[in-house]
C-alpha positions as CSV (number, residue, x, y, z in Angstrom):
1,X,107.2,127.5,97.9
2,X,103.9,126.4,99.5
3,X,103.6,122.8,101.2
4,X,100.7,121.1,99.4
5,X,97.9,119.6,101.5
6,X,97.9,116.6,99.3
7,X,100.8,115.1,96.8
8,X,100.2,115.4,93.5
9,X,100.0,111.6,93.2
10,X,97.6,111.3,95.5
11,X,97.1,109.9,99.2
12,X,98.2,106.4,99.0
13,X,94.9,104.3,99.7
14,X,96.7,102.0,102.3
15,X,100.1,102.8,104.9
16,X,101.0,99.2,103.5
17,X,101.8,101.0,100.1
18,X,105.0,102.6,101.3
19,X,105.9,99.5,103.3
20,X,105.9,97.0,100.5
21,X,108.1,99.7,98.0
22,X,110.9,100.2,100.7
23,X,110.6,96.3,100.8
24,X,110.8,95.7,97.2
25,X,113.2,97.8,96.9
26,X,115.4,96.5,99.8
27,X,115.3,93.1,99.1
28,X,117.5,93.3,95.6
29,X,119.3,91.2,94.0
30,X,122.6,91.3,96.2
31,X,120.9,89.5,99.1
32,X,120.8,86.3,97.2
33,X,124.6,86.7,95.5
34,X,126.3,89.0,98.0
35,X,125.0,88.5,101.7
36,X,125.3,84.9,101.7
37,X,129.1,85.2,100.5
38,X,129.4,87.3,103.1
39,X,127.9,85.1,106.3
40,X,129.9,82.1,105.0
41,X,133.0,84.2,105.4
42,X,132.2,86.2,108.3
43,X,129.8,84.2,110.3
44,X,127.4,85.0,113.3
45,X,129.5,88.0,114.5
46,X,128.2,89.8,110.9
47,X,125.0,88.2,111.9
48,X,125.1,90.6,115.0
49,X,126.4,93.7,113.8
50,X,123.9,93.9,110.9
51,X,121.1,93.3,113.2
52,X,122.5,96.5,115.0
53,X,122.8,98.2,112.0
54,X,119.2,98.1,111.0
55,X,118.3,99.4,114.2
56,X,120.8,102.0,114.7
57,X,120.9,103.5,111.1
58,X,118.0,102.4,109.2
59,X,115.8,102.5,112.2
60,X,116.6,106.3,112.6
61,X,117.4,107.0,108.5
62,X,113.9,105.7,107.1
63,X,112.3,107.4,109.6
64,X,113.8,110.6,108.6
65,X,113.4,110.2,105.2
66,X,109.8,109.4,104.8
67,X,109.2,112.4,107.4
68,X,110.3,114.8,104.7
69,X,108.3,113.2,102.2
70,X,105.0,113.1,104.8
71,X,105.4,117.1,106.0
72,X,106.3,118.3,102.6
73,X,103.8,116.0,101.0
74,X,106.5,116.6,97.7
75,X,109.3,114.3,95.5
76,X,113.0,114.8,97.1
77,X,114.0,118.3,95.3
78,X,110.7,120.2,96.4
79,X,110.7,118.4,99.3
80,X,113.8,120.2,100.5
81,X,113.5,123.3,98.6
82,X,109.8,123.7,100.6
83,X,111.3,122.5,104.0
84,X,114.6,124.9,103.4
85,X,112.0,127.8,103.0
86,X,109.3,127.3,105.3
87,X,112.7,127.5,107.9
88,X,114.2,130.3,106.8
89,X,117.2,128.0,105.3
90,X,119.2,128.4,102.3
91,X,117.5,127.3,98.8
92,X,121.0,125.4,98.4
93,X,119.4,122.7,100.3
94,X,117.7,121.3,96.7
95,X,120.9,120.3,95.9
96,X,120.6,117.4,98.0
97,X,117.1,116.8,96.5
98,X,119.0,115.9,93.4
99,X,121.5,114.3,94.8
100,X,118.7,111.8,96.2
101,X,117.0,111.5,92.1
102,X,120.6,111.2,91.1
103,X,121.0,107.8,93.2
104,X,117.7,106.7,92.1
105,X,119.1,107.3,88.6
106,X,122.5,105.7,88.7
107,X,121.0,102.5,91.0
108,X,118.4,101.8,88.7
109,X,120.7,102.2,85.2
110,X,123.4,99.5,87.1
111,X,120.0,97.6,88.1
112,X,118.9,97.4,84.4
113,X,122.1,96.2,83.2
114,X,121.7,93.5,85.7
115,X,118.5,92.4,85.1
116,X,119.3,92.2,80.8
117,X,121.6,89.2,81.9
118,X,119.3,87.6,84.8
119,X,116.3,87.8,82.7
120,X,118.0,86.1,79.7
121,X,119.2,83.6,81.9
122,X,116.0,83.0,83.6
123,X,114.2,82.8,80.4
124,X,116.4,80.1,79.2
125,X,116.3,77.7,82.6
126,X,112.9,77.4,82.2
127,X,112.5,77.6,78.4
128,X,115.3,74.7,78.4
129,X,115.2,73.1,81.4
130,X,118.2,71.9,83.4
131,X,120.2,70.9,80.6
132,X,121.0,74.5,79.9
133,X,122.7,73.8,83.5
134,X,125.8,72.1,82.4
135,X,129.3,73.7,82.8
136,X,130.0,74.2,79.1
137,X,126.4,75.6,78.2
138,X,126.3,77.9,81.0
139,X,129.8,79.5,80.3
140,X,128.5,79.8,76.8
141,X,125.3,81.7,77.7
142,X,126.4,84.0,80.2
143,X,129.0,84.7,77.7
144,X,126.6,85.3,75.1
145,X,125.0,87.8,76.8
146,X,127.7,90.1,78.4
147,X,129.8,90.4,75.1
148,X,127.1,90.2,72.5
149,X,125.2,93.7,73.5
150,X,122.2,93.3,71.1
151,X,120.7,90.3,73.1
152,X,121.4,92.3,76.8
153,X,120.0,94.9,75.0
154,X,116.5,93.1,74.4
155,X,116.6,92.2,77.5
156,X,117.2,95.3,79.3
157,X,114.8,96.8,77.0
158,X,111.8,94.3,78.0
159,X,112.6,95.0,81.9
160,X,112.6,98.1,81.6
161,X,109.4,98.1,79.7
162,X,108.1,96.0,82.5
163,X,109.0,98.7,85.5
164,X,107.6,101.2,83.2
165,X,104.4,99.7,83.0
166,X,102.8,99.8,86.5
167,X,104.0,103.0,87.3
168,X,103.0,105.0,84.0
169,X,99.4,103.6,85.1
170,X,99.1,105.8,87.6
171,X,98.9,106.0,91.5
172,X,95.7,103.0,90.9
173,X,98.0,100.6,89.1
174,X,101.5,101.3,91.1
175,X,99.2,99.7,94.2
176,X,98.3,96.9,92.5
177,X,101.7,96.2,91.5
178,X,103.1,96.1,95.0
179,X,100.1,94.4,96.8
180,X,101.1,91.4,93.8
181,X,104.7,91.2,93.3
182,X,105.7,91.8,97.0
183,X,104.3,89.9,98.7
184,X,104.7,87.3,96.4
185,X,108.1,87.4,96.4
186,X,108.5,86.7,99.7
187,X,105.9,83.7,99.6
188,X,108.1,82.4,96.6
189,X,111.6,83.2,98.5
190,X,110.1,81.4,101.7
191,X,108.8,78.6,99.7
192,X,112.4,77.7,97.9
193,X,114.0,77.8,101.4
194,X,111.7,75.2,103.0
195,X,112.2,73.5,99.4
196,X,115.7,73.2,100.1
197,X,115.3,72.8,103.8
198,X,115.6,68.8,104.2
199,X,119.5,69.4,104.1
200,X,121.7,70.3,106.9
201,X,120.6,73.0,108.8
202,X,123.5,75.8,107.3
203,X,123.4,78.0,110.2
204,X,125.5,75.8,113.0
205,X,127.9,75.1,110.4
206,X,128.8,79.2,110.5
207,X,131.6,80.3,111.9
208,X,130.9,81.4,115.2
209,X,131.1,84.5,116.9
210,X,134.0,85.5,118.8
211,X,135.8,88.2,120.7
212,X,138.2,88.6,117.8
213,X,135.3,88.5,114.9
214,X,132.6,90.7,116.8
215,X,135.5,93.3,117.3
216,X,136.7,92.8,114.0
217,X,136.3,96.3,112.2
218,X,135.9,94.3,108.7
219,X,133.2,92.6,110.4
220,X,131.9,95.9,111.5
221,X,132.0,97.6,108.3
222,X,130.2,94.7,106.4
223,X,127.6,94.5,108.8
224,X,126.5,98.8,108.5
225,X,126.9,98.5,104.6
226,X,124.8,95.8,104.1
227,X,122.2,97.4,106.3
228,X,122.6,100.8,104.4
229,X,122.8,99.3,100.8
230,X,120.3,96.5,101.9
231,X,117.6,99.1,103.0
232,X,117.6,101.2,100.0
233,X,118.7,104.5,102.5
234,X,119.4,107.9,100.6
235,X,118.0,106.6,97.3
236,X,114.7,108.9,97.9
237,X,112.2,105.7,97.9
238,X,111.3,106.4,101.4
239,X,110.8,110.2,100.9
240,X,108.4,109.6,97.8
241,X,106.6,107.2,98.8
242,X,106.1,108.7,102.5
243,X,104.7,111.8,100.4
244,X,101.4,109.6,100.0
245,X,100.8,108.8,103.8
246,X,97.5,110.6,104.8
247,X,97.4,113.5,106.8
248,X,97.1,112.3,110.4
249,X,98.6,109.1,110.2
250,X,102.2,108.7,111.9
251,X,105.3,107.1,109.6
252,X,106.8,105.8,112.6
253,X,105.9,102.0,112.3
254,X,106.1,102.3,108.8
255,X,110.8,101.9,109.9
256,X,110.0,99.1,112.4
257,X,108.3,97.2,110.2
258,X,110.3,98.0,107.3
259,X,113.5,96.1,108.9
260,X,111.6,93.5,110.5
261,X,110.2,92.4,106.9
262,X,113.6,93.1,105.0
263,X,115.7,91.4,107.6
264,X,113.6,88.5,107.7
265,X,113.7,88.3,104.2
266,X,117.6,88.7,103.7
267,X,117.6,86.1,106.2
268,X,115.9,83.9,104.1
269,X,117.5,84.3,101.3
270,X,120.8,83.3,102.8
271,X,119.8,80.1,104.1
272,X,118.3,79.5,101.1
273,X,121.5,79.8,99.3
274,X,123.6,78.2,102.1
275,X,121.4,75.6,102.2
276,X,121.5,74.8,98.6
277,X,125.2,74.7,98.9
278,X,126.7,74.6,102.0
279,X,128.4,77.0,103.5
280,X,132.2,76.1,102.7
281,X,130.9,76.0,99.1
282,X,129.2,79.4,99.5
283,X,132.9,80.9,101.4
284,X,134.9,79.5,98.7
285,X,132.8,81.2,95.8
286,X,133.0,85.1,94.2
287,X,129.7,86.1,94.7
288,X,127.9,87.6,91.8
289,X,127.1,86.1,88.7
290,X,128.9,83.4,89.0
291,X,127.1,82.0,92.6
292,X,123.7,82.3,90.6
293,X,124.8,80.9,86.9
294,X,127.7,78.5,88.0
295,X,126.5,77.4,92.0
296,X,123.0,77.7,93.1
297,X,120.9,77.0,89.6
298,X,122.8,73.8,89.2
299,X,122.6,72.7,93.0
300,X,118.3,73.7,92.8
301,X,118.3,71.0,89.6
302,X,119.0,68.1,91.8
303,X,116.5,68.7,94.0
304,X,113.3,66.9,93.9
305,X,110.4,68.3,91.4
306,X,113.8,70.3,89.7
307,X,111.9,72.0,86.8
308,X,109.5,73.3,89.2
309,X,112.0,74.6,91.6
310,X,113.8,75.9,88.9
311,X,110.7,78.0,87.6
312,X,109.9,78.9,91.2
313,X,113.6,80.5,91.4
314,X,113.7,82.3,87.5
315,X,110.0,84.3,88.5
316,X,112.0,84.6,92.3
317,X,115.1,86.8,90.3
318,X,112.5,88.3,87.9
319,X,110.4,89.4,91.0
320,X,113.2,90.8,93.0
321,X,113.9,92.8,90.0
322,X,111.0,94.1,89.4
323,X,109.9,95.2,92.6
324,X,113.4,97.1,93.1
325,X,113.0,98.8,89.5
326,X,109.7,100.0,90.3
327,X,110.4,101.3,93.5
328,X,113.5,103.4,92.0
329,X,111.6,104.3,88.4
330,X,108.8,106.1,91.2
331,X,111.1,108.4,92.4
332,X,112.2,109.5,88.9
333,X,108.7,109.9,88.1
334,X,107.1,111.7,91.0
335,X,110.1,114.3,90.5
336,X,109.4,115.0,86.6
337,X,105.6,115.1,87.4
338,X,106.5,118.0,90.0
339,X,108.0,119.7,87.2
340,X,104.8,119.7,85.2
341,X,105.0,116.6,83.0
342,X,101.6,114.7,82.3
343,X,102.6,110.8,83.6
344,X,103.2,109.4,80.2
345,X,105.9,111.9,79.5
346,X,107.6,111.5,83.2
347,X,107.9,107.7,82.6
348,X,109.2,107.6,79.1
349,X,111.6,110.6,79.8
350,X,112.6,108.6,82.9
351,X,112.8,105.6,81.4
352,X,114.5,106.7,78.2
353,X,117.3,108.5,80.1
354,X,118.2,105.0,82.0
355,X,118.4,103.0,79.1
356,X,120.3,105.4,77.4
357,X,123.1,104.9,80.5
358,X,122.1,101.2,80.6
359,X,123.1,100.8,76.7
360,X,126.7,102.4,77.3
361,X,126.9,100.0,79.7
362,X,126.4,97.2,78.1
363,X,128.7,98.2,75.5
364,X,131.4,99.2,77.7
365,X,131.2,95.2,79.0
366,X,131.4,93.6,75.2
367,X,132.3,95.9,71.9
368,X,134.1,98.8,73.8
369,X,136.0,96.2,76.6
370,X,139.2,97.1,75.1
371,X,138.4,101.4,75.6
372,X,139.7,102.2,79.0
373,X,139.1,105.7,79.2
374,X,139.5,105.6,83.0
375,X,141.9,103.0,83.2
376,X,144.1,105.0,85.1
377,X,141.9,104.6,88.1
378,X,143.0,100.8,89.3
379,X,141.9,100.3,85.3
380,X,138.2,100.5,85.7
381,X,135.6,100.5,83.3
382,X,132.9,103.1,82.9
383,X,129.7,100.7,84.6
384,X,132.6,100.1,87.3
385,X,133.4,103.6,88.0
386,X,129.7,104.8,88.4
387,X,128.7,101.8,90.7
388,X,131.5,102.4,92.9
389,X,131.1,106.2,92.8
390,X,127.4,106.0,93.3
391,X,127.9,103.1,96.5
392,X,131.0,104.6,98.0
393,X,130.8,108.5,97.5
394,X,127.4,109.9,96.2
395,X,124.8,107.6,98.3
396,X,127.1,107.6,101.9
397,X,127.6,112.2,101.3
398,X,124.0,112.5,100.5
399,X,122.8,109.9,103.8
400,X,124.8,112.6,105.6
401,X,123.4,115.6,104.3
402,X,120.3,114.5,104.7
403,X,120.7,113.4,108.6
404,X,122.9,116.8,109.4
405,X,119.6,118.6,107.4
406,X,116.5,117.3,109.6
407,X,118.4,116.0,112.9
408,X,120.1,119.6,112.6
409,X,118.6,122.2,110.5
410,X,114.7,121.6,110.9
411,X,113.3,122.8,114.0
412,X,112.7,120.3,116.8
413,X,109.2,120.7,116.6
414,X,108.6,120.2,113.2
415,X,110.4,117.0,113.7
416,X,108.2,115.5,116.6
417,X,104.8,116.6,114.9
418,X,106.1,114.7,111.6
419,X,106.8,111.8,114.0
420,X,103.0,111.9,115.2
421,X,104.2,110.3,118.2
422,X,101.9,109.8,121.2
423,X,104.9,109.5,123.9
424,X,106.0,112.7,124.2
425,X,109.2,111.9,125.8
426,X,110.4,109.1,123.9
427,X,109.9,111.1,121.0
428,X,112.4,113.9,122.5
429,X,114.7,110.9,123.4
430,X,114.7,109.4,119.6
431,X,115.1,112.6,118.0
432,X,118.5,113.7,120.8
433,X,119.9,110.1,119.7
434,X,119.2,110.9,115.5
435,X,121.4,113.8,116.3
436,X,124.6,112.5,117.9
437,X,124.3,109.0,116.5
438,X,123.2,109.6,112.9
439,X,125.4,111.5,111.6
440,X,128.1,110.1,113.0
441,X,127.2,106.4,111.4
442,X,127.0,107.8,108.0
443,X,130.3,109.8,108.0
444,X,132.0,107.0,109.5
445,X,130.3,104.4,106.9
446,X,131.7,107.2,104.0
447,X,135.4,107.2,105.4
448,X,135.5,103.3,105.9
449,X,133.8,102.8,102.2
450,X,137.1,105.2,100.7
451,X,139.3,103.4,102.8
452,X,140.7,106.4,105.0
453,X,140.5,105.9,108.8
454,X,140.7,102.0,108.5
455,X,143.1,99.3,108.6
456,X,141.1,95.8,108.0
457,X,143.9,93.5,108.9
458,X,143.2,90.8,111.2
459,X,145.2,91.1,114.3
């Protein structure tokens, strides 16, 4: 299989195109209902460790990735089937290509689901105003849409409609979309912080880091799989959209400022949310659903010029969404278009196929709660089994594969000229760490995740 001077898509018409979609897709929905929990509970010493782990495995992973996306100038599965050939390596290396669409797949299905109960939500604080915020009306409305599947239905459908849009308009209107909605979302998740910024500064009232917490392997753990989850890695976004970088431009700022942007951003986010509610409140609280219906909505009413901060953080949710959905509805895409489809035909096939999953997921949560067809696995429900199978086995085996495939299996050279890297000898240097540290991350991230080599009791 020939490598293609150009992608079929088209040379992006700025590098900032691939750095706002590994952004949106980065910044997601877990680092306002997830990564705060986490920093309440953990402190500074998860503070530190993430900060490594965006250096020492997203640092190293996204440049990888987008390198096989920029040589092969293809989507993930001819991507790898070209580089496999042009080596002299076996054609069994597309299955990893796959594996890459399948995450895409599964991450954006859970995201859809997601986003059906956000968005109605959203709609309704600012339809209503902050009198949808009392205890007995929230309770009502997110019950209302998990167990009544024709209203998350609607919505699912409506988001999903919305992700379709930008991207079935071709490679014209995917740039406008990003140079929008990223950046602002990050103006609007910077602007809610400082809203929320006249109370107590949240960060000295972390715990603090210690020789017990920074050695902590719980602590450890957390902070490498929020960096790895957090960046989007092995989900092919950085490979398809690294496709589209021009022919003589290097990728290698494109990492560096890729975790600068989504670490300052994730940053953000949790001092917005500790902010709004302190951080004992924030510790005490199970994440999820219930910090954004139950915790932070109500705590941004009582702020000053309420039904504006309120609106401020519906579009926020509805933006974070978005941006992530698009990102991951791309790779679907740019894969089917490889296969011949006309652009119309990728998106709705694409599309189709994740509602589809999306709608048995939404009825495994309401009419089919009581059908436990896997129940004898710790009684877990189907959307349950596939997000932890997808976080825990399929994204962690395919981040390996990938690593051991172009740390390992691609000629050294073909490496460094992908890297377009001036400094010869730095570039030797990063590519002898990519091999020995890498790999190692990953597999150690996949045996943690399953629980195997670790024991997570505090000593």
């Amino acid at each position: 299989m020939a490598i293609p001077r150009r992608s079929l898509q088209g040379d992006w018409s700025s590098p900032w195109v691939p750095l706002l979609a590994l952004v949106g897709a980065g910044v997601g929905i877990a680092s306002l209902w997830h990564f705060p929990l986490l920093l309440a509970e953990q402190g500074i010493a998860l503070l530190i460790w993430y900060g490594i782990a965006l250096v020492l495995l997203g640092l190293p992973f996204l440049t990888l990735e987008m390198l096989a996306g920029r040589i092969s100038r293809q989507p993930p599965v001819q991507a790898l089937t070209s580089l496999a050939e042009m080596h002299g390596l076996s054609r069994h290396w597309r299955w990893l290509g796959l594996g890459l669409i399948a995450s895409a797949f599964l991450i954006l299905a859970g995201l859809a689901v997601v986003a059906a109960w956000l968005s109605g939500f959203a709609f309704r604080m600012v339809v209503a105003g902050s009198g949808t915020l009392d205890g007995p009306v929230l309770s009502r409305a997110l019950s209302d849409l998990v167990t009544e599947p024709e209203r998350g239905l609607g919505w699912m459908t409506l988001f999903l409609l919305a992700v379709a849009l930008p991207v079935a308009g071709g490679r014209r209107s995917l740039e406008r979309f990003l140079f929008l909605a990223v950046p602002a979302m990050l103006v609007l998740l910077l602007a809610l912080a400082l809203a929320v910024g006249h109370a107590e500064n949240p960060l000295p009232a972390l715990p603090p880091p210690g020789v017990a917490s920074l050695s902590s392997l719980e602590v450890i753990f957390s902070g490498f799989q929020q960096a790895f989850f957090g960046l989007a890695l092995a989900s092919g976004v950085a490979m398809t959209f690294g496709m589209g970088v021009r022919r003589g431009r290097s990728v290698l700022w494109l990492a560096p400022a890729t975790i600068l942007l989504h670490g300052l951003a994730t940053m953000t986010a949790a001092l917005l949310v500790l902010g709004a509610l302190g951080v004992s409140a924030v510790a005490a609280n199970r994440g999820g659903l219930d910090l954004l219906f139950y915790s932070l909505a109500p705590a941004l009413a009582d702020l000053p010029n309420s039904g504006l901060v309120l609106s401020g953080f519906a579009v926020l949710v509805l933006l974070v969404l978005l941006t992530s959905g698009v990102a991951f509805l791309q790779v679907l895409v740019a894969s089917l278009r490889a296969l011949g489809l006309n652009p119309v035909r990728s998106v709705s096939l694409a599309t189709g196929a994740v509602w589809l999953l999306g709608l048995l997921s939404l009825l495994a949560y309401s009419l089919w709660a009581d059908w436990q067809p896997f129940a004898f696995w710790s009684g877990l429900s189907l959307p349950d089994l596939l997000n932890r199978f997808t976080a825990l086995i399929l994204l962690p085996l395919v981040a390996l594969a990938l690593s051991l495939f172009m740390a390992w299996r691609l000629p050294r050279e073909t490496v460094l000229l992908g890297l377009t890297f001036a400094d010869g000898r730095a570039a030797l240097i990063g590519h002898l760490l990519v091999r020995l540290l890498l790999p190692v991350a990953v597999l150690l991230l996949f045996l943690g995740g399953i629980g195997v080599p670790f024991n997570f009791q505090s000593s």
